[in-house]
C-alpha positions as CSV (number, residue, x, y, z in Angstrom):
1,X,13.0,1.1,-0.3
2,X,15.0,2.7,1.9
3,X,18.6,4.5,1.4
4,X,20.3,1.4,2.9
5,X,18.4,-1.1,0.7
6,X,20.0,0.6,-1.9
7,X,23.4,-1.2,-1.0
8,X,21.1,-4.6,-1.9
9,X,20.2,-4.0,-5.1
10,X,22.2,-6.0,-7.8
11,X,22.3,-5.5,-11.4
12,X,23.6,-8.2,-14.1
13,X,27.3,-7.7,-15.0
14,X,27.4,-5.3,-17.9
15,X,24.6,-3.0,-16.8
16,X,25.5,0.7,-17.8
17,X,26.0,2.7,-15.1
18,X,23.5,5.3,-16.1
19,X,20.8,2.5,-16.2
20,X,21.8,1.7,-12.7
21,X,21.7,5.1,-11.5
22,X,18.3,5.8,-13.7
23,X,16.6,2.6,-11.6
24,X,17.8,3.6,-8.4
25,X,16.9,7.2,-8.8
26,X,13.4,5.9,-10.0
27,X,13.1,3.4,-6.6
28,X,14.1,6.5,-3.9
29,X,11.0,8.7,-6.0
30,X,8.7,6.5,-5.7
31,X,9.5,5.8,-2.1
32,X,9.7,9.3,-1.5
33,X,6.0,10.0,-3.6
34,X,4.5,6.9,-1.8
35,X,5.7,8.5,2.2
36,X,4.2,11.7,1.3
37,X,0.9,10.0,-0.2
38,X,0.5,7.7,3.3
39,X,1.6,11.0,5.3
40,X,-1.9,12.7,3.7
41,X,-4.0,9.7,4.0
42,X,-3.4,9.7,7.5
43,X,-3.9,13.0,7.9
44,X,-7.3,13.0,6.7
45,X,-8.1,10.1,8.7
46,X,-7.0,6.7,7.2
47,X,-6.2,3.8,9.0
48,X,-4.5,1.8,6.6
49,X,-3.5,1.4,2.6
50,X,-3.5,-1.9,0.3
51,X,-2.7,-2.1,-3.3
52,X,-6.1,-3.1,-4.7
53,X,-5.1,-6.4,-6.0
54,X,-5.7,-9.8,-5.0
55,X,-6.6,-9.7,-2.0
56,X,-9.2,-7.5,-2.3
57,X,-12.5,-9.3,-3.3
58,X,-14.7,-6.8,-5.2
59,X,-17.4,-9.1,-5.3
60,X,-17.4,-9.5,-1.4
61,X,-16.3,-6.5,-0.6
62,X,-13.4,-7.4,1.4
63,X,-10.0,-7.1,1.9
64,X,-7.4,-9.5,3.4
65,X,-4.6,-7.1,4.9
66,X,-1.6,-9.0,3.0
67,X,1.1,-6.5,2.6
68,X,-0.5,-3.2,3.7
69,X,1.7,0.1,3.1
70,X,1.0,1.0,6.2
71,X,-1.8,0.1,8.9
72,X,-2.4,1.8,11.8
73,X,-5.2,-0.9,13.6
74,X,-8.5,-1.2,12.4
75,X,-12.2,-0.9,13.7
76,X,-15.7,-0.7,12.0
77,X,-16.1,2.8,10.4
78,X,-12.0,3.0,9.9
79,X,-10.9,4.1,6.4
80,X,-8.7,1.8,4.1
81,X,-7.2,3.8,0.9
82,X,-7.0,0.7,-2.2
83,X,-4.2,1.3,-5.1
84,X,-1.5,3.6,-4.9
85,X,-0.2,7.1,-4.5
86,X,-1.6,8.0,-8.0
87,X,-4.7,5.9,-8.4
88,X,-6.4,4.4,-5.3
89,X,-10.8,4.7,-3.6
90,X,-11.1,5.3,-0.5
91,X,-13.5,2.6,1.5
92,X,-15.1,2.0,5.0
93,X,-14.9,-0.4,7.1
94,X,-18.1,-2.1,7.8
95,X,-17.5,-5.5,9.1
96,X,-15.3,-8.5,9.3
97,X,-14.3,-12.0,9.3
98,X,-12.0,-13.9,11.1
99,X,-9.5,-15.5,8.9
100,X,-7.0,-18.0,10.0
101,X,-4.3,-15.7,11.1
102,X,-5.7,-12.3,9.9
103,X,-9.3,-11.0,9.7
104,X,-11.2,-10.4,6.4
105,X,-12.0,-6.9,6.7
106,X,-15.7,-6.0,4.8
107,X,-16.0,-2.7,3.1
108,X,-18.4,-0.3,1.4
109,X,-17.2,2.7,-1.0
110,X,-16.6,5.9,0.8
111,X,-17.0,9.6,-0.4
């Protein structure tokens, strides 16, 4: 969430200010923890982040690129990071499929 998304947020009437501020304070460090986090994955190489949810099958060992954090293209042997800034696996990319718009990307854990 960026500064001027700030400006969208809306809080029910009667919301303390303080619990506004505390939200909106909690928002920009999070943003701010989750730049830095995607700014050291891709310098040690990742192509691309995913919340490991949904969309990644852990019994196929695939991923659907829903809502990526970021994604920078990927190729077989390209690194995703799964989770978040304080709990994610790194994998490699070691196939896909096509899917109707997007491909299914296939994965094995990486050290």
């Amino acid at each position: 969430m960026s500064v001027n998304m700030i400006n969208l947020i809306k809080f029910n009437p009667g919301c303390p200010l303080k619990i506004q501020e505390k939200w909106i304070n909690l928002c920009l460090e999070s943003e701010s923890k989750e730049k830095a986090w995607i700014k050291e994955l891709r310098s040690t190489g990742v192509a691309a982040a995913h919340p490991d949810d949904g969309w990644v099958n852990r019994e196929k060992n695939e991923i659907y690129l829903a809502y990526p954090q970021f994604n920078d293209g990927l190729t077989i042997g390209s690194k995703i990071a799964l989770g978040w800034p304080d709990k994610y696996r790194i994998v490699k990319v070691v196939g896909y499929r096509p899917g109707l718009f997007l491909n299914y990307w296939q994965f094995k854990e990486s050290k």
